[in-house]
Kinemage of the C-alpha trace (Angstrom):
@kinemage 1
@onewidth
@group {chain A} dominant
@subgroup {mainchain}
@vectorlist {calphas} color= white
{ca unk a 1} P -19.529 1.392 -0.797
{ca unk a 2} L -21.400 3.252 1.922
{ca unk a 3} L -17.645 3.985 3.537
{ca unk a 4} L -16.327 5.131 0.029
{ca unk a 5} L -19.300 7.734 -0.287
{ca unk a 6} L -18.434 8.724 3.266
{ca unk a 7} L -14.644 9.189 2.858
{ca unk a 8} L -15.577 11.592 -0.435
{ca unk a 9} L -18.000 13.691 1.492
{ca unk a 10} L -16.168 13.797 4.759
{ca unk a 11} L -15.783 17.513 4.997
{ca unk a 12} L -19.546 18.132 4.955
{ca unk a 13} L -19.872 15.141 7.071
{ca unk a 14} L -17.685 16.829 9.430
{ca unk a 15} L -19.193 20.067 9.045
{ca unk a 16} L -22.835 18.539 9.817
{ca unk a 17} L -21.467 16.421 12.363
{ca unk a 18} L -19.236 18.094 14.402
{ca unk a 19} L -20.932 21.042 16.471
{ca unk a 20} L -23.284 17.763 17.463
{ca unk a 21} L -20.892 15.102 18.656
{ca unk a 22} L -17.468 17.259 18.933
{ca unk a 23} L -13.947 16.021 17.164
{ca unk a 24} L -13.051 13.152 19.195
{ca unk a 25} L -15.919 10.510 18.120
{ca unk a 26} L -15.656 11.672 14.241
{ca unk a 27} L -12.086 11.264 14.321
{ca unk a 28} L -12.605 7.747 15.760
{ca unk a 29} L -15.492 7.041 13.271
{ca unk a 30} L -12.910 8.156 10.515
{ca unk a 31} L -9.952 5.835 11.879
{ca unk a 32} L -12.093 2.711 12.067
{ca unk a 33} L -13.174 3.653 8.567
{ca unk a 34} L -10.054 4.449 7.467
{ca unk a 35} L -8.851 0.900 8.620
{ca unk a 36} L -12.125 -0.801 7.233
{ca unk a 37} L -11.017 0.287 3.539
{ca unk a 38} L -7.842 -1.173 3.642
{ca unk a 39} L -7.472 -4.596 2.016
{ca unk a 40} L -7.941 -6.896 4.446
{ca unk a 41} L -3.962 -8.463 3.804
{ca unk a 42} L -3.427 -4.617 4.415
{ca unk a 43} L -5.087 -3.712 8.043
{ca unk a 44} L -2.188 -4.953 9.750
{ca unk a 45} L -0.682 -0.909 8.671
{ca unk a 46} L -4.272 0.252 10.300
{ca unk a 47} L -2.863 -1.044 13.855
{ca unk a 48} L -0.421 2.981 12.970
{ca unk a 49} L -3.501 4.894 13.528
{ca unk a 50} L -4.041 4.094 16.630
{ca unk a 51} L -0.848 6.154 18.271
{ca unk a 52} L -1.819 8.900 15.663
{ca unk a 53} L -5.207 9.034 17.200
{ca unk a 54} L -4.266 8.701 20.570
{ca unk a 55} L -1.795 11.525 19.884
{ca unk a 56} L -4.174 13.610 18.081
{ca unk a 57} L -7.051 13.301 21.200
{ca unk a 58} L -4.284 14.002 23.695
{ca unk a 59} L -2.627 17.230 22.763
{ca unk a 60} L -6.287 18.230 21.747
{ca unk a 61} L -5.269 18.213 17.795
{ca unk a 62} L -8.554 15.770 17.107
{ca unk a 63} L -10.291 18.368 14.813
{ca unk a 64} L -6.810 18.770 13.211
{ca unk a 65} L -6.718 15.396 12.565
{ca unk a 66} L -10.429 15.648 11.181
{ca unk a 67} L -9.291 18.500 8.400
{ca unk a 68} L -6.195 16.471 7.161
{ca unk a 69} L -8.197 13.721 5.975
{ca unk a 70} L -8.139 15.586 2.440
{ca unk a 71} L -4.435 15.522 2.572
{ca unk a 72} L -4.543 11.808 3.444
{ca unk a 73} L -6.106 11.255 0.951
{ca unk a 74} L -4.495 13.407 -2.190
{ca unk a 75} L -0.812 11.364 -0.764
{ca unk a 76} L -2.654 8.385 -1.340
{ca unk a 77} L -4.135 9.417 -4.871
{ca unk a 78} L -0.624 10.902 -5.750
{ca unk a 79} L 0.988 7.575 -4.589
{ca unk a 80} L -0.913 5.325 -6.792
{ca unk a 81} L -0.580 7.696 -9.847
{ca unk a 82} L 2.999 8.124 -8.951
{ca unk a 83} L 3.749 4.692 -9.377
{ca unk a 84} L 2.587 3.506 -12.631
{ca unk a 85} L 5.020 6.873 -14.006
{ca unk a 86} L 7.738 4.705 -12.342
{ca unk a 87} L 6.515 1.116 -12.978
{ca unk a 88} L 4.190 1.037 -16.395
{ca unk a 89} L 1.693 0.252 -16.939
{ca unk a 90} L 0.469 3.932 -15.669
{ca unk a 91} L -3.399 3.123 -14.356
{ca unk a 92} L -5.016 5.419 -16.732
{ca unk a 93} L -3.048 3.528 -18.960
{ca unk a 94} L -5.022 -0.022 -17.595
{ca unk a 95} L -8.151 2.237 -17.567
{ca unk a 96} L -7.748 2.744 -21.667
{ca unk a 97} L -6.686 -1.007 -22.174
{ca unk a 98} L -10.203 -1.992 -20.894
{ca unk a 99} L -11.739 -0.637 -24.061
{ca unk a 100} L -8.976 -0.996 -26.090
{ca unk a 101} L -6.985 -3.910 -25.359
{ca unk a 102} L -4.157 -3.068 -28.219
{ca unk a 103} L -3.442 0.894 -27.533
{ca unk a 104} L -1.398 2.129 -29.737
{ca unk a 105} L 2.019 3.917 -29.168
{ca unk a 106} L 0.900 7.414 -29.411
{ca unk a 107} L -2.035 6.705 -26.914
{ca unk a 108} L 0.049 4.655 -24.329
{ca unk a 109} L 2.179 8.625 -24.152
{ca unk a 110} L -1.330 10.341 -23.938
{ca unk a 111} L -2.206 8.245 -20.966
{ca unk a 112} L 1.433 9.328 -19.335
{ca unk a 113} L 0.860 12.831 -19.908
{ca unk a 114} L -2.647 12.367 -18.393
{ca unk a 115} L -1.470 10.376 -15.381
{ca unk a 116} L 1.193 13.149 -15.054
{ca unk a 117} L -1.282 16.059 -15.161
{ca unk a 118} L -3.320 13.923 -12.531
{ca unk a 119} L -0.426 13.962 -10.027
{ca unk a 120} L 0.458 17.802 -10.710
{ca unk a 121} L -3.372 17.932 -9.455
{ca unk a 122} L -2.932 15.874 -6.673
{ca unk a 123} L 0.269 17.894 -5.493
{ca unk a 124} L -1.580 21.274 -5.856
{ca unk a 125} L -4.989 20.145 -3.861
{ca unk a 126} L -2.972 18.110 -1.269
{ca unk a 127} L -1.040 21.582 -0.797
{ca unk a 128} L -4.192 23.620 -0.763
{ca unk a 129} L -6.290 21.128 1.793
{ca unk a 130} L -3.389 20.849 3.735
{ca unk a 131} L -3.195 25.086 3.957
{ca unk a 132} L -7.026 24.600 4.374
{ca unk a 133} L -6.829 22.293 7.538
{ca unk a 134} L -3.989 24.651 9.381
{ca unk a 135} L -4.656 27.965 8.064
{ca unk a 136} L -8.800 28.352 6.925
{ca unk a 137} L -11.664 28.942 9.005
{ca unk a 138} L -13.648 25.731 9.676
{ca unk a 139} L -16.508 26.738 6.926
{ca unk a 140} L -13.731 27.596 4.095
{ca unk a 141} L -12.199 24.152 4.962
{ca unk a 142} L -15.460 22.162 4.394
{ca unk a 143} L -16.873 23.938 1.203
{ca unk a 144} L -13.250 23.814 -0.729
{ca unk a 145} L -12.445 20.252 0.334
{ca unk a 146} L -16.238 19.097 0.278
{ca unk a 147} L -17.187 20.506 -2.875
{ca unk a 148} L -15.046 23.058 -4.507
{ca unk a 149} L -12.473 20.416 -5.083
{ca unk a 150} L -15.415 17.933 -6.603
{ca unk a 151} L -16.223 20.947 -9.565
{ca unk a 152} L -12.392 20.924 -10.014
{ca unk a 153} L -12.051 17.312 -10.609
{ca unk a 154} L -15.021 17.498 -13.075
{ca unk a 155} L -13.051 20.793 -14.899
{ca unk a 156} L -10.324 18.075 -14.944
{ca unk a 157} L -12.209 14.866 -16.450
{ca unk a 158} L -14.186 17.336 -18.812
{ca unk a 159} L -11.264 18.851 -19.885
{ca unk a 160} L -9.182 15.634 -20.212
{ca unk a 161} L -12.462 14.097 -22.378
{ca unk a 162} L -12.283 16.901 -24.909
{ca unk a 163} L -8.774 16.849 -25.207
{ca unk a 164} L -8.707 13.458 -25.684
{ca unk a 165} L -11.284 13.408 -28.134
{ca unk a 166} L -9.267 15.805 -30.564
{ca unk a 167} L -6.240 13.701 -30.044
{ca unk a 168} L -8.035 10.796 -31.146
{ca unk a 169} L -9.213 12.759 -34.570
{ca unk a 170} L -5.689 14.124 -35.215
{ca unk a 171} L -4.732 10.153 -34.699
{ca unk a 172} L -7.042 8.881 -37.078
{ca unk a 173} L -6.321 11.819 -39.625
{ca unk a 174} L -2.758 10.830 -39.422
{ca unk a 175} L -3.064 7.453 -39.552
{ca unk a 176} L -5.557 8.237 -43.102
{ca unk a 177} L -3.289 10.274 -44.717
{ca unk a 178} L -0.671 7.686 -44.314
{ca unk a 179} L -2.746 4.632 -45.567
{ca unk a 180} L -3.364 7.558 -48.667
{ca unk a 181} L 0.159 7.908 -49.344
{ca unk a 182} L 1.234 4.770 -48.965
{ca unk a 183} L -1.791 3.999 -51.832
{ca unk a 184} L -0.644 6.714 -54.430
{ca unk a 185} L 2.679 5.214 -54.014
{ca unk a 186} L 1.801 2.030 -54.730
């Protein structure tokens, strides 16, 4: 858990950290981290990083390497989104089903278009952390990718909760005013 709280506060981490112990160490402390949250039938892709840091330390890109992390890691996110919009179930989709085992149809779309909006966000902050790491100054790199992005994801959730939340009363309005007429009928 201690590695997962890391990996989401890395940028400060590497702000704090790095006019101390220089690029090099971090971006070993972040590849042995990296490979330590891989599932263990999974490390044997970890043995990749090594040539990447090797490269990285000898053409003196290790801070580089430091200030991509965020990308790594928005690929990742976008990957695992990404696949459940190719292979259903989507995962907010398996999220949902955890409260409510029997979704119905109208919610199983709602959790697409979610999943969907969560990989548009991915794209966008993978694109702006990876301008960030090439293009920003140092301190711009560490406050949008170690917090800035954090308030957007919140904006996201928050948003996502309220929509949802009136999408669940026009559901249930629906679904009334259809048990109603199908009771005057009768």
């Amino acid at each position: 858990m201690a590695v997962g709280i890391i990996g989401l506060v890395w940028p400060l981490v590497v702000h704090w950290l790095l006019p101390h112990y220089g690029a090099w160490p971090l971006l070993m402390v972040l590849a042995a981290a990296a490979w330590w949250r891989l599932p263990p039938t999974q490390r044997r892709w970890g043995w990749g990083l090594v040539p990447l840091v090797v490269l990285l330390m000898a053409t003196g890109s290790a801070e580089l390497g430091l200030r991509l992390w965020p990308v790594v890691v928005n690929v990742a996110l976008l990957l695992v989104f990404s696949h459940g919009l190719r292979h259903p179930p989507t995962l907010i989709e398996r999220f949902a089903r955890r409260q409510e085992p029997d979704l119905p149809p109208h919610a199983v779309r709602y959790t697409r278009r979610v999943t969907q909006a969560w990989c548009v966000f991915f794209s966008l902050n993978g694109a702006v952390a990876l301008f960030t790491a090439i293009f920003a100054n140092f301190e711009v790199w560490a406050w949008y990718n170690g917090g800035i992005v954090y308030g957007l994801m919140l904006a996201m959730f928050l948003g996502e909760w309220c929509l949802r939340q009136r999408v669940k009363r026009r559901a249930e309005a629906t679904l009334q005013s259809q048990h109603k007429a199908s009771h005057d009928v009768s």
